[in-house]
PyMOL Python script that loads the backbone (N, CA, C, O; Angstrom):
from pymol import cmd

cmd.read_pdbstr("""\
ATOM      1  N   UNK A   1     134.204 349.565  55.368  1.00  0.00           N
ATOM      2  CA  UNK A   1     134.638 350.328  54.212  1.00  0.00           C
ATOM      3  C   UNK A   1     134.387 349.490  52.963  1.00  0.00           C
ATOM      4  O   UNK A   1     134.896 348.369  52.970  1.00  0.00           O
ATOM      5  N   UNK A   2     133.797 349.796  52.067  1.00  0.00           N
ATOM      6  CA  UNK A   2     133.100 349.096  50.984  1.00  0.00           C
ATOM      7  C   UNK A   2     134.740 349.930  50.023  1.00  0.00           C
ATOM      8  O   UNK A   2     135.323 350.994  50.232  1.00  0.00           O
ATOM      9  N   UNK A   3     135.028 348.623  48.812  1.00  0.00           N
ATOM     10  CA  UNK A   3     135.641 348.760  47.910  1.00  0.00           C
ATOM     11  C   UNK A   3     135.170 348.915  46.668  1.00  0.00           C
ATOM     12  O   UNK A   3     134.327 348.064  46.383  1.00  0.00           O
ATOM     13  N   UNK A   4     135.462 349.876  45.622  1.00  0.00           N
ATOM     14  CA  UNK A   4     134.768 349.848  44.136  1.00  0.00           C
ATOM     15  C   UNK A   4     136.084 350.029  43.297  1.00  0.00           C
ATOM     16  O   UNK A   4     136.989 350.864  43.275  1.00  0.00           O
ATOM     17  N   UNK A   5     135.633 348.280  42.268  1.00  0.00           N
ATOM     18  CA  UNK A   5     136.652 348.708  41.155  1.00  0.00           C
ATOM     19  C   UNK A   5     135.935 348.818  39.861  1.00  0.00           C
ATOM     20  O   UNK A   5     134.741 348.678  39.598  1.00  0.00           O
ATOM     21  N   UNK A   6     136.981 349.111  39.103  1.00  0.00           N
ATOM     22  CA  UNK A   6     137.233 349.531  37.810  1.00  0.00           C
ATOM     23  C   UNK A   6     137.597 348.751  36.621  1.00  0.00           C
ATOM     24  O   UNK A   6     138.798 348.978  36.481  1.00  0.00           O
ATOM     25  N   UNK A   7     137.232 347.984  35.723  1.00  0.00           N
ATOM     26  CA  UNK A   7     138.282 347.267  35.061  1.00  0.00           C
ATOM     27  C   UNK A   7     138.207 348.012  33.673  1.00  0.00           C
ATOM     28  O   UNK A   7     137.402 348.902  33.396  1.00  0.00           O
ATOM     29  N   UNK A   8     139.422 347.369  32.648  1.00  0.00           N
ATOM     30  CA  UNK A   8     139.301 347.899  30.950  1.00  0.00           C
ATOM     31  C   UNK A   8     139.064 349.118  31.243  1.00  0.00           C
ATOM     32  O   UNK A   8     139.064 349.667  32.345  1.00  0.00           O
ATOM     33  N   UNK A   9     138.795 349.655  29.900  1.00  0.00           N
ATOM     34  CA  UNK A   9     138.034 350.944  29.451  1.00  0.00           C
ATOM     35  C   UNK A   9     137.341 351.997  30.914  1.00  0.00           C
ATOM     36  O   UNK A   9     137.694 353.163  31.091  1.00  0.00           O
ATOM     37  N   UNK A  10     136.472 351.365  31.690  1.00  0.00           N
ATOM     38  CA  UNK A  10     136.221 352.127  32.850  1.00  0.00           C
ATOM     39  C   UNK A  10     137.243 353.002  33.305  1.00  0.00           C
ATOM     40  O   UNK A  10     137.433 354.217  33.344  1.00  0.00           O
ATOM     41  N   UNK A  11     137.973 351.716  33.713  1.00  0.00           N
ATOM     42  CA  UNK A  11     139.620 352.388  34.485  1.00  0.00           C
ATOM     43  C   UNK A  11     140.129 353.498  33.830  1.00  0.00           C
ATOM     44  O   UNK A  11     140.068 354.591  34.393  1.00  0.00           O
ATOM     45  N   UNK A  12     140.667 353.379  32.630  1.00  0.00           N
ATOM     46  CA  UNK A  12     140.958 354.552  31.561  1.00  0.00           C
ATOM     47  C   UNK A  12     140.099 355.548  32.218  1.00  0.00           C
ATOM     48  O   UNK A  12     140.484 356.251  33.152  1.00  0.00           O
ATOM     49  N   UNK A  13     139.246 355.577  31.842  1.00  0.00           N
ATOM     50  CA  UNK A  13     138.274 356.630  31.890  1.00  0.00           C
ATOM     51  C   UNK A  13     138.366 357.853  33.219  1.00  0.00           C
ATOM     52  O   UNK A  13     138.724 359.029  33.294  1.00  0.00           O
ATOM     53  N   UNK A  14     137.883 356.935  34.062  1.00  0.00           N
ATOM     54  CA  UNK A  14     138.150 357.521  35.994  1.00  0.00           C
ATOM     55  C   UNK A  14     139.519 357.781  35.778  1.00  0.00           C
ATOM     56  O   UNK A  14     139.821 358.947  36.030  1.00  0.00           O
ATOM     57  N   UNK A  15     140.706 356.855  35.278  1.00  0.00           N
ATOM     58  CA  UNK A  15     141.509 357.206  36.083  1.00  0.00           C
ATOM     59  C   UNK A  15     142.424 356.493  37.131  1.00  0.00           C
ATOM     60  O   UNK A  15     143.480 356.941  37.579  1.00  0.00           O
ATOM     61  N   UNK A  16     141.844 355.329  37.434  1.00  0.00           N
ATOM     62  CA  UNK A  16     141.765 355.301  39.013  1.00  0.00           C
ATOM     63  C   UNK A  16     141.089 353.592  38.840  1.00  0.00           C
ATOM     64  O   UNK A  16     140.027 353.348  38.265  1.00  0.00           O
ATOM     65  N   UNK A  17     141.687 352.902  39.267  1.00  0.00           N
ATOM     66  CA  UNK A  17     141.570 351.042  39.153  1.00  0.00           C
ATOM     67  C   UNK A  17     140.803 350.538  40.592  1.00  0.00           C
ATOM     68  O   UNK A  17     140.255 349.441  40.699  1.00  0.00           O
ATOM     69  N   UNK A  18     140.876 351.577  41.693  1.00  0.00           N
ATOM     70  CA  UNK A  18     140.135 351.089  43.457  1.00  0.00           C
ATOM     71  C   UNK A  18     140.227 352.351  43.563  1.00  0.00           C
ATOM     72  O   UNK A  18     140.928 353.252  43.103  1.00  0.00           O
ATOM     73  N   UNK A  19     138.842 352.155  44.698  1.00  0.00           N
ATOM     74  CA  UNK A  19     138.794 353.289  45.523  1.00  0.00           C
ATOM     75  C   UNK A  19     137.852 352.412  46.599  1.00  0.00           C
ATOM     76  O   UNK A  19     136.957 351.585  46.425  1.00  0.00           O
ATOM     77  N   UNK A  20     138.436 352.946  47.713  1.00  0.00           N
ATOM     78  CA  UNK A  20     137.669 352.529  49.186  1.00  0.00           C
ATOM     79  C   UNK A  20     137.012 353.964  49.569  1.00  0.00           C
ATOM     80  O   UNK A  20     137.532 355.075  49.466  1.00  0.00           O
ATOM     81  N   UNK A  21     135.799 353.641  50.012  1.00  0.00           N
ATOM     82  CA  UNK A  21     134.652 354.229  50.282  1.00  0.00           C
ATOM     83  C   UNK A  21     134.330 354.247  51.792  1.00  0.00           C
ATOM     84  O   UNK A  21     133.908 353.236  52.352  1.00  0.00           O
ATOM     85  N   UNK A  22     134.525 355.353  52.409  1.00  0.00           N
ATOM     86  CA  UNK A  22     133.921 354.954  53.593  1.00  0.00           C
ATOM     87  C   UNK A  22     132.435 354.878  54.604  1.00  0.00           C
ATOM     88  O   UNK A  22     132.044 354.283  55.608  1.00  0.00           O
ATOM     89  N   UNK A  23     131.713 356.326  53.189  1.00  0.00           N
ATOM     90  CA  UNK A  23     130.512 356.090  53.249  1.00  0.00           C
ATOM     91  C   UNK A  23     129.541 355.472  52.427  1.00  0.00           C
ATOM     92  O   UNK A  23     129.233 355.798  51.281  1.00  0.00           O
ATOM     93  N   UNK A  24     129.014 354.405  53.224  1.00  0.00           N
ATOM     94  CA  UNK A  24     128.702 353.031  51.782  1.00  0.00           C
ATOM     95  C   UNK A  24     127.171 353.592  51.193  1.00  0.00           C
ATOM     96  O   UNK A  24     126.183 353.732  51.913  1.00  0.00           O
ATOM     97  N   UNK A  25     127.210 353.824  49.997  1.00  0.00           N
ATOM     98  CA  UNK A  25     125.669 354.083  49.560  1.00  0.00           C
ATOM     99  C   UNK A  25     124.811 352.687  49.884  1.00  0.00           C
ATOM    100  O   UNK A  25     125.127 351.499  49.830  1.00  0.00           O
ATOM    101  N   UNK A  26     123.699 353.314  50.212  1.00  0.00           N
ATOM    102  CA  UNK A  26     122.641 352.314  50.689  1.00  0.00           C
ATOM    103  C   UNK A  26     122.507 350.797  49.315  1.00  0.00           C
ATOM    104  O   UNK A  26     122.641 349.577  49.413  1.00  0.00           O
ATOM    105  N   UNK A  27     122.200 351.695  48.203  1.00  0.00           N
ATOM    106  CA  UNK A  27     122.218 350.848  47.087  1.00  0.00           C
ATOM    107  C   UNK A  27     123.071 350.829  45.741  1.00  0.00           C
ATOM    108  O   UNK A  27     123.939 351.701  45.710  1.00  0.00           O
ATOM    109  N   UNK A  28     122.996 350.045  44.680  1.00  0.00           N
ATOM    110  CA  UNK A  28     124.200 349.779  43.201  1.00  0.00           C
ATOM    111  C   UNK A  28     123.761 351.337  42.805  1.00  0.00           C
ATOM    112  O   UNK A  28     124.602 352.106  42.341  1.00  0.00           O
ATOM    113  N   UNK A  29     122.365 351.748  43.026  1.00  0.00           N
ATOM    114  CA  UNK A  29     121.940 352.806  42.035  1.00  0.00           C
ATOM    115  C   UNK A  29     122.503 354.013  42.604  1.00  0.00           C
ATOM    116  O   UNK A  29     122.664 355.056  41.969  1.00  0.00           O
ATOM    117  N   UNK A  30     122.785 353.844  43.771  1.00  0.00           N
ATOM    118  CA  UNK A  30     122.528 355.146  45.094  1.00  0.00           C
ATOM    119  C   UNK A  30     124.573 355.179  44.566  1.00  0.00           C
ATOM    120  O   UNK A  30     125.046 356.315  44.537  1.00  0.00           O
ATOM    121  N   UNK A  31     125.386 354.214  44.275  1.00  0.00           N
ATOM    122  CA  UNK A  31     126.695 354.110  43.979  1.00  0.00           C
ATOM    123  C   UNK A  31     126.753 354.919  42.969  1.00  0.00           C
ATOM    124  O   UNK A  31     127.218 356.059  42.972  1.00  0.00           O
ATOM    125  N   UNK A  32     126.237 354.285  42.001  1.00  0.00           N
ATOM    126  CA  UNK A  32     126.367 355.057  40.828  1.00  0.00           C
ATOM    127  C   UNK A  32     126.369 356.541  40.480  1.00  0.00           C
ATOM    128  O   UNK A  32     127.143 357.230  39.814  1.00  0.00           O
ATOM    129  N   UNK A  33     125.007 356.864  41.294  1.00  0.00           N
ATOM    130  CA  UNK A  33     124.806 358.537  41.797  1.00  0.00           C
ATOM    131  C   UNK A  33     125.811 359.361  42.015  1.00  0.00           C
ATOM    132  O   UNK A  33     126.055 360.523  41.690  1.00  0.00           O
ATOM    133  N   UNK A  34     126.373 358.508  42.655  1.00  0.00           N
ATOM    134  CA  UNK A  34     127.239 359.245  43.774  1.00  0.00           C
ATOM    135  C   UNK A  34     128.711 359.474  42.633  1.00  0.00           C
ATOM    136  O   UNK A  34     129.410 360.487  42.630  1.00  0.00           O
ATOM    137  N   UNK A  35     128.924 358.193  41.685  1.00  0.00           N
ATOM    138  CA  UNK A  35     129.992 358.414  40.899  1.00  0.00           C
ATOM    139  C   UNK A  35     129.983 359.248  39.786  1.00  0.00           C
ATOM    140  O   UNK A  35     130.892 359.794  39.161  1.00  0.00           O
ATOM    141  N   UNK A  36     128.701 359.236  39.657  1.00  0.00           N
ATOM    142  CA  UNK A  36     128.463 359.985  38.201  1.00  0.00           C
ATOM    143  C   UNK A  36     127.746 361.399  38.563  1.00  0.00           C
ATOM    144  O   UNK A  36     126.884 362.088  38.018  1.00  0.00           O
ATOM    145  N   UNK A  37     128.542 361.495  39.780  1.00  0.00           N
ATOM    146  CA  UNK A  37     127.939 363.192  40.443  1.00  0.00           C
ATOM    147  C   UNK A  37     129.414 363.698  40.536  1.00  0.00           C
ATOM    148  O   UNK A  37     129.657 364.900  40.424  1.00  0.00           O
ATOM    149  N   UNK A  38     130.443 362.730  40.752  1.00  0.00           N
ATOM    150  CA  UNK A  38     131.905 363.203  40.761  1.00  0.00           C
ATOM    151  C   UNK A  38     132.176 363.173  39.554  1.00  0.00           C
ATOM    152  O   UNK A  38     133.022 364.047  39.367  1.00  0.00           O
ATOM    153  N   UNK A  39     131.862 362.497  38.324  1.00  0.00           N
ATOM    154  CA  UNK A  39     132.730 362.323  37.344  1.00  0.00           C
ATOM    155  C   UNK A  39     131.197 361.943  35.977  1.00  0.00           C
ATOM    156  O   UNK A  39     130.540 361.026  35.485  1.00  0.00           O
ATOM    157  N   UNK A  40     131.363 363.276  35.960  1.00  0.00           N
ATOM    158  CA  UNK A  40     130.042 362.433  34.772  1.00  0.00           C
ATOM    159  C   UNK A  40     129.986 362.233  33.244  1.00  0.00           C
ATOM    160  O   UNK A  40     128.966 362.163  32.560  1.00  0.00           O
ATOM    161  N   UNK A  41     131.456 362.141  32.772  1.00  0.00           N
ATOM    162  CA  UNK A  41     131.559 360.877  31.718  1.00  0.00           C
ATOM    163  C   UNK A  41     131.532 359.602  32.154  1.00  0.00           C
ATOM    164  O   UNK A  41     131.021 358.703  31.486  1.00  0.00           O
ATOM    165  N   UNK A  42     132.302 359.341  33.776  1.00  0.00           N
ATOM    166  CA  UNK A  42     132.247 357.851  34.463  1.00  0.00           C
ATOM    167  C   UNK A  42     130.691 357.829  33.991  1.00  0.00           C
ATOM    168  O   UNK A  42     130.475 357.613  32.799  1.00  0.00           O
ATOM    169  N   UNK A  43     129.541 358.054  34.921  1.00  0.00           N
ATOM    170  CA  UNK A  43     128.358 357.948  35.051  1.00  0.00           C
ATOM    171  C   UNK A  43     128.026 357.452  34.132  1.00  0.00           C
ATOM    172  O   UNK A  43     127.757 356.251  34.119  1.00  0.00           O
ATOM    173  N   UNK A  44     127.923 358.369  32.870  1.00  0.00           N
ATOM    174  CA  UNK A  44     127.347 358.031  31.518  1.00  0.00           C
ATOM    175  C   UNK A  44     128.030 356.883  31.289  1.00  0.00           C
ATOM    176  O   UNK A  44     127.202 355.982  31.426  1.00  0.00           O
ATOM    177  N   UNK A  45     129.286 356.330  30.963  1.00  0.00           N
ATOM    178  CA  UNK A  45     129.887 355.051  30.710  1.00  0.00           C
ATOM    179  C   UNK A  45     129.147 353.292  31.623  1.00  0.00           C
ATOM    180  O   UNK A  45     128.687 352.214  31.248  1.00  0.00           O
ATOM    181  N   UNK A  46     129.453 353.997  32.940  1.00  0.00           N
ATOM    182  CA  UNK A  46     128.762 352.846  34.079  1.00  0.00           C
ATOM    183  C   UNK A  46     126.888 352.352  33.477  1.00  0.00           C
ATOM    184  O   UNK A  46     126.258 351.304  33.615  1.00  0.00           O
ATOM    185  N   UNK A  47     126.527 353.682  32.813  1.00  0.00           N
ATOM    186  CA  UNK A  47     125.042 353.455  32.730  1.00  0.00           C
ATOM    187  C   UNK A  47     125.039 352.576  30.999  1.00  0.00           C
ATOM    188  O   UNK A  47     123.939 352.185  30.608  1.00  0.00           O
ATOM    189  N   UNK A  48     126.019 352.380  30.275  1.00  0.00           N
ATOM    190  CA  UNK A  48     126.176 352.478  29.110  1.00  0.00           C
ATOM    191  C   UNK A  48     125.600 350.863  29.146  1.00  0.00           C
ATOM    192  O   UNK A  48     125.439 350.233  30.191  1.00  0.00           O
ATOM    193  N   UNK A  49     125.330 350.345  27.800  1.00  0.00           N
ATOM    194  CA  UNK A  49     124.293 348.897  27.486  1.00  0.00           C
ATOM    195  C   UNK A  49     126.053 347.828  27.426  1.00  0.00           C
ATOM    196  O   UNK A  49     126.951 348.142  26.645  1.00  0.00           O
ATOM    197  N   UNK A  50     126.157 346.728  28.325  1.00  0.00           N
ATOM    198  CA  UNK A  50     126.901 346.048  28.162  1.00  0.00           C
ATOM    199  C   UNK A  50     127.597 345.748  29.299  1.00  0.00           C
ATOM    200  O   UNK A  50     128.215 344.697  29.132  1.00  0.00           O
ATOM    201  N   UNK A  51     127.783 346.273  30.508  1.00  0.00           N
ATOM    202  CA  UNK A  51     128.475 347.264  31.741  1.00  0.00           C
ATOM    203  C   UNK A  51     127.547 346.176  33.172  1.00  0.00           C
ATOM    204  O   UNK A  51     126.410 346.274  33.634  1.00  0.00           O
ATOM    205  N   UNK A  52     128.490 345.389  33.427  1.00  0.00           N
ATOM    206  CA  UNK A  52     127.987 344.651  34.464  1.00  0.00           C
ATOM    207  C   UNK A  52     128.794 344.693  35.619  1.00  0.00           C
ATOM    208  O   UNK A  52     129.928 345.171  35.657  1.00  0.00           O
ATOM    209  N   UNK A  53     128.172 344.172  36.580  1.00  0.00           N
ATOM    210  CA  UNK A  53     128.391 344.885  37.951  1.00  0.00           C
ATOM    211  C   UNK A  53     128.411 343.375  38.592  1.00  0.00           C
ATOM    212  O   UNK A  53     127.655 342.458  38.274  1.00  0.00           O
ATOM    213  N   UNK A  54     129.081 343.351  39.220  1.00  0.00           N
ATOM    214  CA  UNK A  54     129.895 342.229  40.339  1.00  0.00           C
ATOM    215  C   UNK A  54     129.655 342.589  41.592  1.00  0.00           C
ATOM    216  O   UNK A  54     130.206 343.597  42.034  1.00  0.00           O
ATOM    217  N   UNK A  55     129.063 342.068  42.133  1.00  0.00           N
ATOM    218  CA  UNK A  55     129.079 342.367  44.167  1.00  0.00           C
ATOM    219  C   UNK A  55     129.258 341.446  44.474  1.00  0.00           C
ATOM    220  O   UNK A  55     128.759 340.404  44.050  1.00  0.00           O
ATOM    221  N   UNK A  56     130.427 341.672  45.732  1.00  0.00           N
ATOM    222  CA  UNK A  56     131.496 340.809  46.366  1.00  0.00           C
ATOM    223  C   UNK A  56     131.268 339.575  45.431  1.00  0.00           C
ATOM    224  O   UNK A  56     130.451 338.729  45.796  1.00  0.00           O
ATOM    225  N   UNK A  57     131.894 339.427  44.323  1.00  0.00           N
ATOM    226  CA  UNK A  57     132.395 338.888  42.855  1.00  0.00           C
ATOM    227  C   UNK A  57     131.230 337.779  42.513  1.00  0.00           C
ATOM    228  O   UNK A  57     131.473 336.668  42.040  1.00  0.00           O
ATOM    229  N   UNK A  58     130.122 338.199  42.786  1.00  0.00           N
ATOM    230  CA  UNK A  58     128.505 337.958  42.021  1.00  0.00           C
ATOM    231  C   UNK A  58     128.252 338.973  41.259  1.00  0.00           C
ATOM    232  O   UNK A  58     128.544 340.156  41.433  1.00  0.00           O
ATOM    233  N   UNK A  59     127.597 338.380  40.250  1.00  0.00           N
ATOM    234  CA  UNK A  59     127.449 339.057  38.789  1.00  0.00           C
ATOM    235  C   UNK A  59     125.879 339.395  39.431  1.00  0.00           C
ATOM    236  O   UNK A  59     125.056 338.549  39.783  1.00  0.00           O
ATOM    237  N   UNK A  60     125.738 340.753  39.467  1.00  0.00           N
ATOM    238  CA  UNK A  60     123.936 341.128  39.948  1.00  0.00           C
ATOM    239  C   UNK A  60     123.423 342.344  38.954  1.00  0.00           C
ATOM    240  O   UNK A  60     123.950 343.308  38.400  1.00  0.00           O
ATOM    241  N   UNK A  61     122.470 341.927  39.013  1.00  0.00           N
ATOM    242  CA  UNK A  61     121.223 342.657  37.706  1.00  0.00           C
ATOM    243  C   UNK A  61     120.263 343.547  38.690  1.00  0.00           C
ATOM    244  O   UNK A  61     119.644 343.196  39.694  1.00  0.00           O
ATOM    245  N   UNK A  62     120.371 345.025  37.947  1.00  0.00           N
ATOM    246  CA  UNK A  62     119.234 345.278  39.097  1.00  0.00           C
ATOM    247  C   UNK A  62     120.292 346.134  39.913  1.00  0.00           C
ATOM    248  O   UNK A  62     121.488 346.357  39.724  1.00  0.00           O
ATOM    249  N   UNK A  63     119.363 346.543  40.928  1.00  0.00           N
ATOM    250  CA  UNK A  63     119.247 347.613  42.095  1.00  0.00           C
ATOM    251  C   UNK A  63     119.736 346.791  42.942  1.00  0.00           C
ATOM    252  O   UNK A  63     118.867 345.958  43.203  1.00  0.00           O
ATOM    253  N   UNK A  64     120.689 346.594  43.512  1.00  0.00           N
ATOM    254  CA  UNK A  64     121.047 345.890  44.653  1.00  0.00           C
ATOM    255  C   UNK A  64     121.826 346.325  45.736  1.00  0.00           C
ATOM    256  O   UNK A  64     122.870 346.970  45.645  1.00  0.00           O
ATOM    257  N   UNK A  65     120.991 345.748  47.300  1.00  0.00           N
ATOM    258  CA  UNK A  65     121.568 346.509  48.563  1.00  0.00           C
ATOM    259  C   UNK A  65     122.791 346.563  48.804  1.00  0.00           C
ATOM    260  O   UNK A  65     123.197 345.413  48.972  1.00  0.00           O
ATOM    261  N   UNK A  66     123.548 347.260  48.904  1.00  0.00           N
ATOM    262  CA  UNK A  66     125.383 347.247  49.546  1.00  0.00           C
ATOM    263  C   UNK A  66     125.404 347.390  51.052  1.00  0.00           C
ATOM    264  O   UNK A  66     124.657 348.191  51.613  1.00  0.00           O
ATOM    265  N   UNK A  67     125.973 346.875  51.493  1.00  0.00           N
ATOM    266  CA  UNK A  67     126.683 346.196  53.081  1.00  0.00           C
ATOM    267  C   UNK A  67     127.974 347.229  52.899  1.00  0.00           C
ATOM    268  O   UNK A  67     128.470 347.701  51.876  1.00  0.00           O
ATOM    269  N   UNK A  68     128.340 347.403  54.397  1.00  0.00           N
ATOM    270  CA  UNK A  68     129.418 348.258  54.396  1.00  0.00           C
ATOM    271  C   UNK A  68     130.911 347.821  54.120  1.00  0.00           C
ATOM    272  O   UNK A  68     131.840 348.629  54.148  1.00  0.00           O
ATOM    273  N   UNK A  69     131.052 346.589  53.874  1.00  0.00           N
ATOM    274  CA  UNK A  69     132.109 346.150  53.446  1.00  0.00           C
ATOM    275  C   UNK A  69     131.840 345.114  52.372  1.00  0.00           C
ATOM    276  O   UNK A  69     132.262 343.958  52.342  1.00  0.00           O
ATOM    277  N   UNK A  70     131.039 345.752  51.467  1.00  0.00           N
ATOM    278  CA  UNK A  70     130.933 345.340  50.184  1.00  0.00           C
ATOM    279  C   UNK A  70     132.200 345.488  48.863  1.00  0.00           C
ATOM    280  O   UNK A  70     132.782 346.554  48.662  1.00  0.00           O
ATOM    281  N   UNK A  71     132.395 344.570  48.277  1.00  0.00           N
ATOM    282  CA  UNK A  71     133.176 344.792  47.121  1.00  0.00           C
ATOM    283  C   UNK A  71     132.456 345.238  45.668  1.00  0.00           C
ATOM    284  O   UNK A  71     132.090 344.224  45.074  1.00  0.00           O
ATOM    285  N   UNK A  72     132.146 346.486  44.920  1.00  0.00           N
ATOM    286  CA  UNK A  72     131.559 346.525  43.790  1.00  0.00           C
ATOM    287  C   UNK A  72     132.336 346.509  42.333  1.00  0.00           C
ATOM    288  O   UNK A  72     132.856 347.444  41.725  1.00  0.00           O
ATOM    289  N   UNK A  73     132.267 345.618  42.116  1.00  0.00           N
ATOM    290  CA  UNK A  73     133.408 345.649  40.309  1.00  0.00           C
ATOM    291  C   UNK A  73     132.803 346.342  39.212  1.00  0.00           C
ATOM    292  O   UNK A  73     132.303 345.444  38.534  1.00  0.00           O
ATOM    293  N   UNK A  74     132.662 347.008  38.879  1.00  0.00           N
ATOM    294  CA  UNK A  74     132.356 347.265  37.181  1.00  0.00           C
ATOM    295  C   UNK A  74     132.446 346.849  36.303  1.00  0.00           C
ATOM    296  O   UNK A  74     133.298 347.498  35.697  1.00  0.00           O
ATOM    297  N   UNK A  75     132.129 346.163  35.783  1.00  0.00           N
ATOM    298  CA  UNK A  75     132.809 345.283  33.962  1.00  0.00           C
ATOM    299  C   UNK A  75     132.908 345.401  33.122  1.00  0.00           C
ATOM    300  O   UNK A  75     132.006 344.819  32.519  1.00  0.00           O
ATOM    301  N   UNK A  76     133.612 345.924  32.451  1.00  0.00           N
ATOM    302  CA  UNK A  76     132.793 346.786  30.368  1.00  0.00           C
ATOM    303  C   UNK A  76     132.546 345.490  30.014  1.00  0.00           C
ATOM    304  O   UNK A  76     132.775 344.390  30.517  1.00  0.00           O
ATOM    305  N   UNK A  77     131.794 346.071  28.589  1.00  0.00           N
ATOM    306  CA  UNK A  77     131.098 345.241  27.903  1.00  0.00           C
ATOM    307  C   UNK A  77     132.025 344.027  27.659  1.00  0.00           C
ATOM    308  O   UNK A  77     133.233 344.229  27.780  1.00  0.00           O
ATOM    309  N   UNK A  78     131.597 342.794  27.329  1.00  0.00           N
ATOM    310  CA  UNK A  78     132.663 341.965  26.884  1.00  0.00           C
ATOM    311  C   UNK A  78     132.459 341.590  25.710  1.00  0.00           C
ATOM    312  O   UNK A  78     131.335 341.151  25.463  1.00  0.00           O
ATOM    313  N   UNK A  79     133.737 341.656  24.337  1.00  0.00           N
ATOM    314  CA  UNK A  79     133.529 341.145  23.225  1.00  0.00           C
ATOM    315  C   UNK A  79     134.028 340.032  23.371  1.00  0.00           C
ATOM    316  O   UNK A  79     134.818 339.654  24.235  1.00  0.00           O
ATOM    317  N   UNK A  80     133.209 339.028  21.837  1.00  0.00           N
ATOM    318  CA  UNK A  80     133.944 337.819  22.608  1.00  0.00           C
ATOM    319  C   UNK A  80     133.537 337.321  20.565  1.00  0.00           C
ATOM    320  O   UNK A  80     133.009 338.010  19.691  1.00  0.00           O
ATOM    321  N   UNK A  81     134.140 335.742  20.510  1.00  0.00           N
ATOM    322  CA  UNK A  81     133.668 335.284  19.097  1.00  0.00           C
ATOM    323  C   UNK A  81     134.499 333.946  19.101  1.00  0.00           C
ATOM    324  O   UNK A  81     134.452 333.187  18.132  1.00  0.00           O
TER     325      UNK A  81
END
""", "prot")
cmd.dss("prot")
cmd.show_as("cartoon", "prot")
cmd.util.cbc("prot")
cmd.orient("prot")
């Protein structure tokens, strides 16, 4: 069972801080699909410039494969100064 969170602003958004998954999309992109087919302000937000993605708490760029007991984080943008 693969886990997907939410943090900041995301969370707001969904709703919803975890959700366990029991059917694991093959890939980050094939995830996304799948979220922004349930909820498609999520979608549009997840796709938004700034929005990084953590697997099992590696920061990954890109299309990347998910394992069935993968952890996926979401990240909003981060301001910083």
């Amino acid at each position: 069972m693969a886990r997907v969170l939410l943090f900041g602003p995301l969370r707001d958004l969904a709703g919803w801080r975890e959700r366990d998954l029991d059917e694991v999309p093959a890939t980050l992109n094939a995830l996304r699909e799948l979220l922004a087919a349930e909820d498609p302000e999520l979608g549009l937000a997840l796709a938004g410039p700034g929005v990084q993605v953590a697997l099992d708490q590696a920061i990954v760029r890109g299309n990347a494969a998910l394992h069935p007991r993968a952890e996926v984080a979401f990240l909003p943008p981060m301001s910083g100064g």
